[in-house]
Backbone as a ProteinNet text record, in pm:
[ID]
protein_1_A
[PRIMARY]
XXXXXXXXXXXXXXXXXXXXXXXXXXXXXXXXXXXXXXXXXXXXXXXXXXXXXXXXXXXXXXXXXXXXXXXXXXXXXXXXXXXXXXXXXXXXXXXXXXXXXXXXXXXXXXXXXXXXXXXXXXXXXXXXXXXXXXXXXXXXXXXXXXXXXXXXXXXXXXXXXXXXXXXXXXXXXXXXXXXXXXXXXXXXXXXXXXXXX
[TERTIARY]
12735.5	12595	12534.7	12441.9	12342.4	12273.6	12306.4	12245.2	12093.9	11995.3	11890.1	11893	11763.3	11703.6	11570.4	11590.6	11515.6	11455.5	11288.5	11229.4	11196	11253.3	11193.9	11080.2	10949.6	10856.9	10784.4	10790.7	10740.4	10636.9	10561	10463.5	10529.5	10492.3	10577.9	10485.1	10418.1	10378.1	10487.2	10555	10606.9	10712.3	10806.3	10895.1	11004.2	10917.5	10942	11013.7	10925.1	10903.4	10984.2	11024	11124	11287.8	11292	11439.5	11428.8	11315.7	11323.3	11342.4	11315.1	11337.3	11491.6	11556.7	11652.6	11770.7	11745.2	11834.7	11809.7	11684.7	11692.8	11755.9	11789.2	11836.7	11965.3	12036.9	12159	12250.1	12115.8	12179.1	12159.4	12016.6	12035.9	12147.5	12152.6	12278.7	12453.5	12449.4	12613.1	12553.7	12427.2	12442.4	12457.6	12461.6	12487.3	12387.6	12259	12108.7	12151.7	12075.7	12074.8	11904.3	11932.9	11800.2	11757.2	11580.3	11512	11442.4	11489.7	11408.6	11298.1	11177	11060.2	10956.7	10894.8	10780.9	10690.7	10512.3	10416.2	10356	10268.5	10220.7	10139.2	10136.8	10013.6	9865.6	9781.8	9654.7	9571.5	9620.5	9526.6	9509.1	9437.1	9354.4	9497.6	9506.9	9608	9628.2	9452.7	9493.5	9443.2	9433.2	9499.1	9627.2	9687	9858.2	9930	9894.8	9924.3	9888	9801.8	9755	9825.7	9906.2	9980.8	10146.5	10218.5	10329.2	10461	10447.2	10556.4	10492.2	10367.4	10310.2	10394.1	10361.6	10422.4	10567.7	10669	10760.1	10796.9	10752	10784.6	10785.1	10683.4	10624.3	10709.2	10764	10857.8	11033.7	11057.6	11163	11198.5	11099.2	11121.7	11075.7	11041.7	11045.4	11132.2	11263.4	11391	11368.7	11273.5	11264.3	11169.8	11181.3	11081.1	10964.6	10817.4	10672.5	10714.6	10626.8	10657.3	10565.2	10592.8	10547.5	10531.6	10447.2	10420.7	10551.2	10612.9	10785.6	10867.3	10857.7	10932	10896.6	10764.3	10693.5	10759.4	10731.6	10780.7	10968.2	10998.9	11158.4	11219.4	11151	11235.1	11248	11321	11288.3	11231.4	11228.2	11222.3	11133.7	11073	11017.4	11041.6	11035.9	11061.8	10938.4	10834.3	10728.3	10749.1	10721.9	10712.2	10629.6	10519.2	10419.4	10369.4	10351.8	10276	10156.8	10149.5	9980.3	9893.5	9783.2	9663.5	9543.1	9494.3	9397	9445	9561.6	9571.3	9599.1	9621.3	9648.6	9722.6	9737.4	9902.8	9765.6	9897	9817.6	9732.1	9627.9	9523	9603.1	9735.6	9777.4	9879	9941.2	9957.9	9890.1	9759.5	9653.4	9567.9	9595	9548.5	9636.9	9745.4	9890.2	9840.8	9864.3	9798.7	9705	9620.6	9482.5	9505	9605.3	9646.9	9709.4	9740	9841	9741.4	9627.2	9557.5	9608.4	9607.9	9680	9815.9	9917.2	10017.1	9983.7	9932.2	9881.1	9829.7	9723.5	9632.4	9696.1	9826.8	9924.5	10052.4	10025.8	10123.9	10264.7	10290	10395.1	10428.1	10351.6	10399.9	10471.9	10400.7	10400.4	10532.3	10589.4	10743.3	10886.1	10789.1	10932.9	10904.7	11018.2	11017.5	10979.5	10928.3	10855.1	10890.7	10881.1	10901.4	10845.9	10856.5	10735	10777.8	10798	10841.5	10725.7	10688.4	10621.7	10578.8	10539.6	10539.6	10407.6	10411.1	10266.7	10310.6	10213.7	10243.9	10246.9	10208.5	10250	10274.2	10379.6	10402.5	10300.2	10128	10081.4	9932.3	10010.7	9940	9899.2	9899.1	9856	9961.2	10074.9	10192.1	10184.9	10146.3	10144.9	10032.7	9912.5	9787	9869	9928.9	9954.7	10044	10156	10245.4	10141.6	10043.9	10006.3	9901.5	9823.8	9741.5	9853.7	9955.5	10028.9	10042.5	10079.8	10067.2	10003.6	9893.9	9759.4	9753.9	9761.8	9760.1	9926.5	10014.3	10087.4	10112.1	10027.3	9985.3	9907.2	9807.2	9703	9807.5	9898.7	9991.5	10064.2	10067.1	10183.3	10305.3	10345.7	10463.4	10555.8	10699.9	10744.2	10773.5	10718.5	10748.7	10868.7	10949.8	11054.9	11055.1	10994	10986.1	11154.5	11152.3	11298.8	11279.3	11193.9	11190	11268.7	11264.5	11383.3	11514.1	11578.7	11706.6	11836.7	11787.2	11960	11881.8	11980.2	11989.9	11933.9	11945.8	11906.5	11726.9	11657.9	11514.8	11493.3	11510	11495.7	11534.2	11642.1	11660.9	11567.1	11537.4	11439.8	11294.7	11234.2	11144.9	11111.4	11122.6	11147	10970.6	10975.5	10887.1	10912.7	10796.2	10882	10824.7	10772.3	10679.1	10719.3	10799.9	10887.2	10920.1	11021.9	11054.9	10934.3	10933.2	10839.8	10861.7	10821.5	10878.4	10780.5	10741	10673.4	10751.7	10695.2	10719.5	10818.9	10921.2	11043.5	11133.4	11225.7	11396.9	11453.6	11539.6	11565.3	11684.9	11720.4	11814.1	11888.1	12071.7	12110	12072.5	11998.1	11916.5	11865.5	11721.1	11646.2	11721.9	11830.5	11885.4	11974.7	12024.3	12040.7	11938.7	11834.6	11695.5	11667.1	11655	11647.2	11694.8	11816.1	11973.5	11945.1	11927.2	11984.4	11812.8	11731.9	11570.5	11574.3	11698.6	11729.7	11791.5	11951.2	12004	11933.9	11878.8	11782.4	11751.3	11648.4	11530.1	11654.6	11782.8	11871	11925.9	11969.1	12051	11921.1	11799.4	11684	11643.5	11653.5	11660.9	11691.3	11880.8	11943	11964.8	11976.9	11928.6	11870.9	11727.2	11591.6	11584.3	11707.5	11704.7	11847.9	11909.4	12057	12023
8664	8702.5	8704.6	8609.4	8605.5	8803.6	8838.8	8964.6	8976.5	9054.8	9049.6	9161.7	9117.6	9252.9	9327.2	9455.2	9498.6	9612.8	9603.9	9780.6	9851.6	9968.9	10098.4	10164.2	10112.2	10219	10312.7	10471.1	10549.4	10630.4	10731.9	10791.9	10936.3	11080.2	11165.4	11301.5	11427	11498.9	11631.5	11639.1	11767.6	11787.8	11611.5	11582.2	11502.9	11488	11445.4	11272.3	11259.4	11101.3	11056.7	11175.4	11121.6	11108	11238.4	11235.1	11103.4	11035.8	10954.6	10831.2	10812.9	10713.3	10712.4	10828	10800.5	10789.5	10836.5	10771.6	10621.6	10557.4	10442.7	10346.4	10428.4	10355.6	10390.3	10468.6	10462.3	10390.5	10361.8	10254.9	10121.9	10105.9	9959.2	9900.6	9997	9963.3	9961	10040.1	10048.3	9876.4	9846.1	9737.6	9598.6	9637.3	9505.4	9476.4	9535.5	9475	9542.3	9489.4	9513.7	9582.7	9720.2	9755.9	9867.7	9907.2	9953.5	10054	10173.3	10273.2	10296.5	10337.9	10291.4	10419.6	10516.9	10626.9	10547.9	10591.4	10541.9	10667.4	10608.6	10670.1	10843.2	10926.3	11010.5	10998.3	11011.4	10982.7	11089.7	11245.5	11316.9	11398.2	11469.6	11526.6	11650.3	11615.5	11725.9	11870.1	11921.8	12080	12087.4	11956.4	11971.5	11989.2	11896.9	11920.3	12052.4	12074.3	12186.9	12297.6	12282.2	12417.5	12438	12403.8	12425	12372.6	12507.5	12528.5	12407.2	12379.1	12279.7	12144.2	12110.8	12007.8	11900.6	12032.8	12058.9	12062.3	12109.3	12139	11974	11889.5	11751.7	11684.8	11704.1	11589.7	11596.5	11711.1	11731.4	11674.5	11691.7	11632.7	11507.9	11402.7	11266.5	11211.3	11276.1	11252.4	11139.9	11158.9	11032.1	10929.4	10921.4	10764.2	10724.8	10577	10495.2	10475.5	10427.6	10384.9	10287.7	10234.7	10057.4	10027.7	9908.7	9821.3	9658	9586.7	9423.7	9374.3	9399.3	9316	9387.1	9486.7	9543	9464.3	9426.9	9369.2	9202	9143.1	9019.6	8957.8	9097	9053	9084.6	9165.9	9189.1	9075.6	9067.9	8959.3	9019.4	9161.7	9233.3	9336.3	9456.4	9564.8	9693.8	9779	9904	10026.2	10034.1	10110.9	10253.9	10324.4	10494	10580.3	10609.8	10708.2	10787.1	10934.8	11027.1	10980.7	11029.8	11001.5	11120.6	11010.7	11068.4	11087.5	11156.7	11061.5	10968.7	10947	10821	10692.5	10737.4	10592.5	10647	10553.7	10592.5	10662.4	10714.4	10874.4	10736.4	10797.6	10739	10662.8	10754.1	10691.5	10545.7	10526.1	10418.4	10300.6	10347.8	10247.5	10142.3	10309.5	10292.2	10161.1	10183.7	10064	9930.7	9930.3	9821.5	9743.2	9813.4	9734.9	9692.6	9711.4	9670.5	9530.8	9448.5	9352	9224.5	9233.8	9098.7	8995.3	9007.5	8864.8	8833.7	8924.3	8820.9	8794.4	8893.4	8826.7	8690.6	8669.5	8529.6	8443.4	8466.2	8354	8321.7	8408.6	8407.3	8440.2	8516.7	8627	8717.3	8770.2	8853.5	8828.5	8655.2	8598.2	8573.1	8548.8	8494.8	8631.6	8746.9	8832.3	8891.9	8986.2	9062.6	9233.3	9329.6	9442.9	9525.1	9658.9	9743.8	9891.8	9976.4	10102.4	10188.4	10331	10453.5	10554.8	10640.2	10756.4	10900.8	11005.1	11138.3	11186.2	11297.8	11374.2	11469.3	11591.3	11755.1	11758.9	11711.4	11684.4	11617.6	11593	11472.3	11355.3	11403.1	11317.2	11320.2	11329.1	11335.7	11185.4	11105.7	10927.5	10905.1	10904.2	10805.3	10684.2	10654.2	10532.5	10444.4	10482.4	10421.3	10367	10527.9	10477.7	10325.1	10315.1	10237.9	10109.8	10082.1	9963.1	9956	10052.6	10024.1	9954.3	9955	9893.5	9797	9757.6	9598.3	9512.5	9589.4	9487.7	9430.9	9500.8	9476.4	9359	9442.9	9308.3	9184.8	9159.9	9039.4	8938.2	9037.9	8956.8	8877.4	8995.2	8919.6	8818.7	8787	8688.1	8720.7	8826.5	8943.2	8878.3	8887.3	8902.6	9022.1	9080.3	9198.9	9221.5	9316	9376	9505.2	9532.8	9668.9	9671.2	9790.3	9836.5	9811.3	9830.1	9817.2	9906.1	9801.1	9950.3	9849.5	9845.8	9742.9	9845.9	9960.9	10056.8	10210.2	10290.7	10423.2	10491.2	10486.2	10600.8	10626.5	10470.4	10482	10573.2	10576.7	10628.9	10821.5	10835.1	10993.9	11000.3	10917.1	11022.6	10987.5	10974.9	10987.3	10847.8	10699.5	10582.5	10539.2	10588.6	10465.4	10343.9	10235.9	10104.9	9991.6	10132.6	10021.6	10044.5	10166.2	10228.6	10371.5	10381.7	10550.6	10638	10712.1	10870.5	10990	11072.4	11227.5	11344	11457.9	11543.7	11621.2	11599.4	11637.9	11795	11741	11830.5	11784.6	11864.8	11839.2	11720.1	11631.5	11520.3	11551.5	11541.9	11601.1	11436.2	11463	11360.9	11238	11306.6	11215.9	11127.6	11171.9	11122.4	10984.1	11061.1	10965.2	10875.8	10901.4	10739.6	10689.1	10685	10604.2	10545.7	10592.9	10545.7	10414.9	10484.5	10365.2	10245.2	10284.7	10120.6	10023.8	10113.5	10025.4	9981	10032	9982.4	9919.6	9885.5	9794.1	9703	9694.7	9582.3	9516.6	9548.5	9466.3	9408.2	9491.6	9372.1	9309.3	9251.4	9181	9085.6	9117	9040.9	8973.9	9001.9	8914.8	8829.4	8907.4	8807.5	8657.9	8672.1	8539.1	8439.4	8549.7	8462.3	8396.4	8459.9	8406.6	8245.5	8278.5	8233.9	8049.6
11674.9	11682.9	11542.5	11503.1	11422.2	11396.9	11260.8	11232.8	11213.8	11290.6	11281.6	11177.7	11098.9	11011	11132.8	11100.8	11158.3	11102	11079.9	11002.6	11137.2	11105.2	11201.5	11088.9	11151	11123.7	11170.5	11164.8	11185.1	11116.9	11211.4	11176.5	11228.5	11142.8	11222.5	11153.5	11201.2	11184.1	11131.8	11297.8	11287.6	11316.7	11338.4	11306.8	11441.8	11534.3	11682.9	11676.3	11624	11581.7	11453	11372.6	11297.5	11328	11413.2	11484.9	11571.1	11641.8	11709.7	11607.4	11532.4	11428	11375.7	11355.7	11292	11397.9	11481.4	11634.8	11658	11634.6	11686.2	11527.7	11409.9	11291.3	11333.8	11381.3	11393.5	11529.3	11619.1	11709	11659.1	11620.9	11545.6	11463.8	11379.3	11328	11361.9	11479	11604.2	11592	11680.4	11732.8	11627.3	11532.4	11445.5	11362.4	11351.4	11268.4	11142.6	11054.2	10897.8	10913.7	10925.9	10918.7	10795.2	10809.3	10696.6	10775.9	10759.1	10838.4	10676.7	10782.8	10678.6	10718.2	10672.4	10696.8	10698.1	10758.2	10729.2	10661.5	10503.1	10408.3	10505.3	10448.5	10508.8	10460.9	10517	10475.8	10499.3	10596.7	10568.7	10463.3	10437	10302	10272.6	10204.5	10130.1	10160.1	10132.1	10165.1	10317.1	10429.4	10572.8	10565.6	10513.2	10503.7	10480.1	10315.3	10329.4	10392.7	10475.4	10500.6	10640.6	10703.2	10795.7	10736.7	10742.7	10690.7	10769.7	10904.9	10950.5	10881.1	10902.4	10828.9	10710.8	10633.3	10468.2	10487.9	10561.6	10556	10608.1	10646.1	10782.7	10661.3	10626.8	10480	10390.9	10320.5	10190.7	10280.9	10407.8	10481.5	10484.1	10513.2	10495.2	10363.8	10216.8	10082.3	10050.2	10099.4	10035.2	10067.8	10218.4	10339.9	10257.1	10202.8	10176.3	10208.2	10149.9	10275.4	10265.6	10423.7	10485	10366.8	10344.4	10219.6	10317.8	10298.8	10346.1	10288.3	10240.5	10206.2	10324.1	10371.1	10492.2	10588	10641.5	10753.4	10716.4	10638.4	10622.3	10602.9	10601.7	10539.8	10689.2	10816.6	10905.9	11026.2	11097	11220.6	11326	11373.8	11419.6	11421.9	11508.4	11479.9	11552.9	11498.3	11649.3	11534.4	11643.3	11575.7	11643.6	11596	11656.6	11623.8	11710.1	11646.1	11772.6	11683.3	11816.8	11836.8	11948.8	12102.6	12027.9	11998.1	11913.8	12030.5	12111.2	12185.4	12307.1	12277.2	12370.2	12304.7	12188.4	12066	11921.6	11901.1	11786.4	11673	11581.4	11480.8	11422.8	11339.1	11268.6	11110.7	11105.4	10945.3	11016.8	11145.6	11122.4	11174.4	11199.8	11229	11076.2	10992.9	10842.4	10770.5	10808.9	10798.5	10872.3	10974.8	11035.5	10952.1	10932.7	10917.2	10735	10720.5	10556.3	10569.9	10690.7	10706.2	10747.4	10723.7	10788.1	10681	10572	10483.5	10546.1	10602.4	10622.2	10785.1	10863.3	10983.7	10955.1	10903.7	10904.9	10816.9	10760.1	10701.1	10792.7	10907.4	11046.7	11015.8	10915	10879.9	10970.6	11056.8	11184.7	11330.5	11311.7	11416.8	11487.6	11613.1	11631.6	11601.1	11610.7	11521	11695.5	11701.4	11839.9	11806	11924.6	11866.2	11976.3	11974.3	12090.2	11972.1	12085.5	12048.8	12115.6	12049.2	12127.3	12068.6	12110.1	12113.3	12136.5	12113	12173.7	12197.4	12255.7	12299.3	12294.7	12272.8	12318.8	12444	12562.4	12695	12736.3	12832.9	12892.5	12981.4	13002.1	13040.5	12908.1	12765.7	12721.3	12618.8	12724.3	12635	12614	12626.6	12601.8	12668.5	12771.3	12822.9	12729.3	12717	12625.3	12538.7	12466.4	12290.6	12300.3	12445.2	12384.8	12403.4	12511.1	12548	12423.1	12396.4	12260.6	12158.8	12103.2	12039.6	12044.6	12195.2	12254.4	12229.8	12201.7	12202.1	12056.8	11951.8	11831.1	11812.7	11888.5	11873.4	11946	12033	12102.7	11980.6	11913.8	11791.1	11721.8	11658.6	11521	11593.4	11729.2	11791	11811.7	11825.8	11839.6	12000	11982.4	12114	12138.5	12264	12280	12353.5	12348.8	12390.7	12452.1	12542.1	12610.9	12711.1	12716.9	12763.8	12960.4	12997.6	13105.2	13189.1	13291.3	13357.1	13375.5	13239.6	13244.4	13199.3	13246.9	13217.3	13248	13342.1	13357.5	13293	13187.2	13100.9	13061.3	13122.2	13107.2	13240.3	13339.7	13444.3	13434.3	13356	13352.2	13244.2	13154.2	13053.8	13123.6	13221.6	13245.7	13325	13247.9	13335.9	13291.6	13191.5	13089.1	13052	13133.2	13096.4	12979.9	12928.8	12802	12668.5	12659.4	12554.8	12585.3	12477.7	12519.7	12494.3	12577.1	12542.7	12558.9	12475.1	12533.3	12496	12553.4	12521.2	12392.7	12255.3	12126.5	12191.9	12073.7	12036.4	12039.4	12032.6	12000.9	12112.2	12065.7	12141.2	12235.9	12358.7	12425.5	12437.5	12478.5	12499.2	12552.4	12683.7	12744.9	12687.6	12588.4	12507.1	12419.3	12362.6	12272.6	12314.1	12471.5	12531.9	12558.6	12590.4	12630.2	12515.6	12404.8	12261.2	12201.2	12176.7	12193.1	12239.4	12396.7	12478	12419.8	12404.2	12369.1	12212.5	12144.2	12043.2	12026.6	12103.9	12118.7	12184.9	12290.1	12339	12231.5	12144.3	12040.3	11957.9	11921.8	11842.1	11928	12055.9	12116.9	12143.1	12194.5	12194.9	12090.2	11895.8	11821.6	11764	11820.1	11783.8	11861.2	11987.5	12027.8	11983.2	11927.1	11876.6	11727	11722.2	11531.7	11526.8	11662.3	11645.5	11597.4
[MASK]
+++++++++++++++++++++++++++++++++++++++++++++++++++++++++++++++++++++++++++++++++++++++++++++++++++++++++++++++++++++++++++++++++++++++++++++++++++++++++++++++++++++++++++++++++++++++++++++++++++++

């Protein structure tokens, strides 16, 4: 099997989305990818941040993890995005990201790589389904193959049986969770590698 590179980029407040990130870096990598777990920058106003103590405490936590940088986006074959349900649509800082990539979009740098998307809400019917298909959409533009988990293994079905990516009402990840994770992570590398072979 041809090794896919793959960036996990996340967006993560209060820290839902980062445990979900670093579960899906440690299956990517069981499964064989050479991957780049990657933060997305923060963009709200500082003394918002600080002024709520888990905030501040999330933010000074993922300090060591790198920001996605356009050399992350271009060097991977692959993508696995993760961000909490804003509204009904991924947080505003990795939209801020997004909208930084139209040069290698319109040089078709995005294009042909494979993508999948996990997400959280403070409730379980709180836009997780939107956020993941709002994602979709943006990666339909760049020419993205998408890789949603579907319902191709058990474990989407006990964590809830989201078939557009994993989701979970924000907090601590239960086993469950982190097989649903896993197999949607092994998916996107057994799905790249094909695509690269």
């Amino acid at each position: 099997m041809a090794q896919p590179k793959i960036t996990i980029i996340f967006y993560s407040t209060y820290g839902t989305n980062h445990a979900m990130a670093k579960e899906v870096e440690r299956a990517a990598t069981e499964a064989g990818a050479e991957v780049r777990l990657r933060r997305v920058p923060e963009t709200a106003p500082k003394e918002v941040v600080e002024g709520q103590d888990a905030w501040k405490a999330q933010l000074e936590k993922m300090s060591d993890i790198a920001e996605i940088s356009h050399d992350d986006m271009t060097w991977a074959d692959g993508y696995f995005f993760l961000s909490p349900t804003r509204y009904g649509n991924p947080a505003s800082q990795l939209r801020v990201f997004i909208d930084t990539l139209g040069p290698l979009w319109m040089d078709g740098k995005l294009a042909d790589k494979t993508v999948t998307a996990a997400t959280s809400a403070n409730t379980v019917h709180g836009g997780q389904e939107t956020t993941l298909l709002t994602m979709m959409v943006t990666f339909s533009h760049w020419g993205c193959i998408m890789v949603p988990p579907g319902y191709t293994d058990q474990s989407i079905f006990e964590a809830g049986g989201n078939p557009y990516g994993f989701s979970k009402a924000a907090g601590e990840l239960t086993d469950t969770d982190k097989a649903a994770l896993a197999h949607q992570a092994k998916r996107l590398v057994e799905k790249t590698a094909k695509l690269i072979a």
